[in-house]
Structure formats: C-alpha cells, structure tokens
N, C-alpha and C positions, 0 to 999 in steps of 0.2 A: 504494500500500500504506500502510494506517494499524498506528500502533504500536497494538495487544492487551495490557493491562493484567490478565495473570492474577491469578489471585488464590486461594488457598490454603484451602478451603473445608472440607477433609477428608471430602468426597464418601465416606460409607458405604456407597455401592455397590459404589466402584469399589477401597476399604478389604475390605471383603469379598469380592470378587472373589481381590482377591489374595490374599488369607490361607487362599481356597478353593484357589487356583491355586497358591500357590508365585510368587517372582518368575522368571517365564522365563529360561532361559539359552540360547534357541535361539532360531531363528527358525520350528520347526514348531512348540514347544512356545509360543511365543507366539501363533502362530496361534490354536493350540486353545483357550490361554487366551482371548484375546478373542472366539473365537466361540462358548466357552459364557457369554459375560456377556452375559445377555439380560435381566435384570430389572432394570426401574424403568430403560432408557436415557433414557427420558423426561424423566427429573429432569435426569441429566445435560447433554440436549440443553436445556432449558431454561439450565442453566446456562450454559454455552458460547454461548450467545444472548446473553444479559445481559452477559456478558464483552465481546463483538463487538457489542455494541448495533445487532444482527440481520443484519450483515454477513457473508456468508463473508470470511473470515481472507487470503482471497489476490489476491481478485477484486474486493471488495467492492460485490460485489452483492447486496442485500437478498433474503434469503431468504426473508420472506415472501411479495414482492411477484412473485416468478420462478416461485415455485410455481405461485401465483393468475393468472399471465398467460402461464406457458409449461409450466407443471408440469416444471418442473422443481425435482429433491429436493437433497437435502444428505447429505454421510455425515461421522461421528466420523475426523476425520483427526490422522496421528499425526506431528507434526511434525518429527522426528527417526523415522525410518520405523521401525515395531515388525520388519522383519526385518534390519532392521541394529544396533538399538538394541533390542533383545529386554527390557531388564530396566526401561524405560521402558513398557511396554506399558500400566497401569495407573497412571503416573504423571500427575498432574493438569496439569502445567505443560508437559507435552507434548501435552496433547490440546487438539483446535480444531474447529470444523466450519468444512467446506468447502461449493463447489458440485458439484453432479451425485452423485446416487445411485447405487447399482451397477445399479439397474433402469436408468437413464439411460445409461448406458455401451454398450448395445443402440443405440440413438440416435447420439451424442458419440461419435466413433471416430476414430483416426488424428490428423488436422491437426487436427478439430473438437474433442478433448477439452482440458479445460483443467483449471485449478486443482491440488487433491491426489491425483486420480487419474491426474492426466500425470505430474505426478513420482514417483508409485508408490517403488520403490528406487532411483532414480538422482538418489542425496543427499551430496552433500560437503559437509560443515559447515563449511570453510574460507572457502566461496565462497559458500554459500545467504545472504541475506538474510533475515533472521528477522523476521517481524509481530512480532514481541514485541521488537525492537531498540528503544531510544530512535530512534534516528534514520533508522528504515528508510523514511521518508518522503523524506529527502533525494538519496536514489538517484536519484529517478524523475521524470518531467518525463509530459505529458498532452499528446496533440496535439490537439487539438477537431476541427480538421480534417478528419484522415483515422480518429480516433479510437485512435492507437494509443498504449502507454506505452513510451517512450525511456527509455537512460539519461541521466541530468541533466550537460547541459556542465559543463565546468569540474573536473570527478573528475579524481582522479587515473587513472593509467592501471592500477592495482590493483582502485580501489573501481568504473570501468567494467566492468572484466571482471567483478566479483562481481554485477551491476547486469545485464549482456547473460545471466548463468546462468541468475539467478532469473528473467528476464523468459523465457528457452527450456525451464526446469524446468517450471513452471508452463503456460506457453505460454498467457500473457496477452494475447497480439495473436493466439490464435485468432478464425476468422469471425466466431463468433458475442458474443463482447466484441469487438471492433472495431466491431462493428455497433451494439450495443447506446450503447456509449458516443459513439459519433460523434452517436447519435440524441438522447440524452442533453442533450450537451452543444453539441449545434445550439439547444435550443428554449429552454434556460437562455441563450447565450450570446444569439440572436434578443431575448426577452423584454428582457434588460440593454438591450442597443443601443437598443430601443422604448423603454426608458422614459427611458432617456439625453437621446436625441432629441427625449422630449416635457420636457425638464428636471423629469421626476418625481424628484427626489433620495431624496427619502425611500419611496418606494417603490420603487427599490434597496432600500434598508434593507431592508424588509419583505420581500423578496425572499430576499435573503440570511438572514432569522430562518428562513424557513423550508425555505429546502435545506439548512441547514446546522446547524441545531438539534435537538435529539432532541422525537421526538413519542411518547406512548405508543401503543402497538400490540399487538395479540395475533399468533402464527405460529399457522396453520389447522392443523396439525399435534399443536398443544400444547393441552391442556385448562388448564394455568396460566394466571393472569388476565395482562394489557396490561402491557408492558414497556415501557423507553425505546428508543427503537430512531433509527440515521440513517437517512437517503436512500441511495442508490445510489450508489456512486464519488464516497465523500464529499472524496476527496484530488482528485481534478480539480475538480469543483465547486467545492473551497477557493478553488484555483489562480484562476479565473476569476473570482474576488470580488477578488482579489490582499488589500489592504489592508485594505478593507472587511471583507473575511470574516474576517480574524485580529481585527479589534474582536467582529463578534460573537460571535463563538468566546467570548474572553473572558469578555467580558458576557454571556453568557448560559448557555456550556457549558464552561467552560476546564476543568475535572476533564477530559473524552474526552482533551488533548491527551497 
C-alpha cells in the first residue's frame, strides 16, 4: 500500500451535488444521494487518477493497464464507508477509486473479491490502515515468492493486528492479486539477477527508472489527455530495488513519496 496525497480541489460537482442533496444523515439517504450524482463522474474519476497516479488506492494495481488486459473496471470508493459515515458521502478527502466495478462483482465473488468492494461496511477506523496514512507503507512487507503481502516483522503487536485487518478487509492475498503479483515480480526480480550476473550495473539503473518512475499515460475510459501514472504494485517493486530504488525515487520522482 502506497500513501495517496489528496488534495482539496473543491470538485463543483460533487459541491453541487451536495447543496442539491442536503448533507446525508443516514445511511439510505446517503445512498440516494450518491446515486443521483450522475453528472460529469468523469471529471471526478479523472481526478482520483491523478491523485493515485492510476493506481487503485488499495491494490495498487494500475487501472489502466487491468482494464486493457483483463477488463476489468474500477468504482468511486468511499473510504470511511458512506453507510457508516453518511455525512462524508460527498466529501472529497474520503473518496478514492478502487479495483473491480459493480459489473465485475458478477465475476469476483466470495474469496475472489478484493479491494473496496470486500470491505463494503465492515470498517473500524481504529484498526483500518488508511492509503492516505504517512506511513501506511511501513505495515506491509511483499513476498515475491508466493506473491503475497504480510504484515512487516518487527511491529508491535498493536500495529500487526491493524496490518493482518487491512490485509483480511480488503483481502489482498485474494487468487487473483497473489497471482498477479507473484507474476509481477518473478520477471522484474528474473531480469535484476540477469543483469547482475552479466555485471550490467547500470542497467539496473535503467531498470529501476522505469518500474519505478511515473510515465504519462491516458485510462481508455477517460477522454482527458495523458496523465503521470506508476507501474503496478509500485511498493513491492520498490522493495526489490531495496537501495537502489529509494535513489531513484529521489532523483527523479520524490514528490509520489
């Protein structure tokens, strides 16, 4: 999980929405409010992109790229859930895009669903892990291996348990992320050793500029022009640069951290 740097745009959509709606006080009345906010979602999904630099918020798996090779969608997830948190419905700093659509959810069922649709309302704020924490990176440890995400040794025995929630909320070691990223980070990790091996040093480097660097891209979904966007499970990937990857970061992207 990568920390999401919101940011306060005053989105006149979602400003009008509410001033059309009333701020909800319920959880049915917030339903209705967000399902009559149907215009210009667009704007705001581009924005929510830009924010996550085309990541979903929980998975971080690029949304472009999942579409165009699995089709699968994204949906406006409400980070503090709108039926427990009703009067956040329309608040900017609570909304994130996730993976899998509602059309998706036909598909993604049971053990297979993941990200904001698994944790639907079963939300403690005590215990969740928030993308938007400075340090919600430090939780989580990547196994390349068998591709799954752990809690990180060495926690205390508070901040594991908050670490084992978010990763059963979410349920990030669903099949099809464990698959993904196993796959992932087999042919990065492969490639590194290759070139190790052949003492190409500096192409490590270049290796690492570009898993780990923002590229402009467009999402097939959006008619707005090319955005910055990362790679895929850009916090494993990091991990597997170790050193290396916090220089380029740096040097090249340090604003994402």
């Amino acid at each position: 999980m990568r920390r999401i740097k919101k940011q306060v745009r005053g989105n006149a959509n979602l400003a009008a929405a509410q001033a059309n709606n009333g701020i909800p006080a319920t959880h049915d009345a917030a339903r209705r409010a967000w399902k009559n906010f149907r215009d210009n979602r667009n704007t705001l999904f581009h924005q929510l992109l830009v924010e996550q630099f085309g990541l979903c918020c929980y998975t971080e798996l690029n949304l472009a790229d999942i579409q165009n090779t699995h089709g699968i969608g994204s949906h406006f997830e409400h980070e503090q859930p709108k039926s427990l948190f009703p009067a956040r419905t329309f608040d900017e700093l609570n909304l994130l895009r996730s993976a899998l659509s509602d059309q998706d959810l036909k598909t993604y069922t049971g053990s297979a669903r993941f990200a904001g649709h698994h944790k639907g309302s079963l939300y403690n704020p005590n215990l969740f892990i928030s993308p938007q924490s400075a340090n919600c990176r430090d939780y989580f440890v990547y196994l390349p291996l068998d591709g799954s995400i752990q809690p990180k040794s060495g926690l205390s025995a508070a901040d594991a348990a908050k670490a084992d929630y978010t990763i059963t909320l979410l349920n990030l070691n669903a099949p099809f992320l464990i698959a993904e990223r196993r796959r992932w980070l087999k042919e990065i990790e492969d490639e590194i050793t290759r070139l190790i091996n052949d003492n190409a040093v500096e192409a490590v480097r270049h290796l690492a500029e570009c898993e780990l660097t923002l590229t402009p891209r467009k999402h097939p979904q959006l008619i707005q022009p090319a955005f910055a966007q990362l790679r895929a499970f850009h916090s494993a990937t990091r991990a597997l640069f170790g050193s290396l990857g916090e220089q380029v970061i740096q040097q090249h992207c340090a604003h994402i951290d």
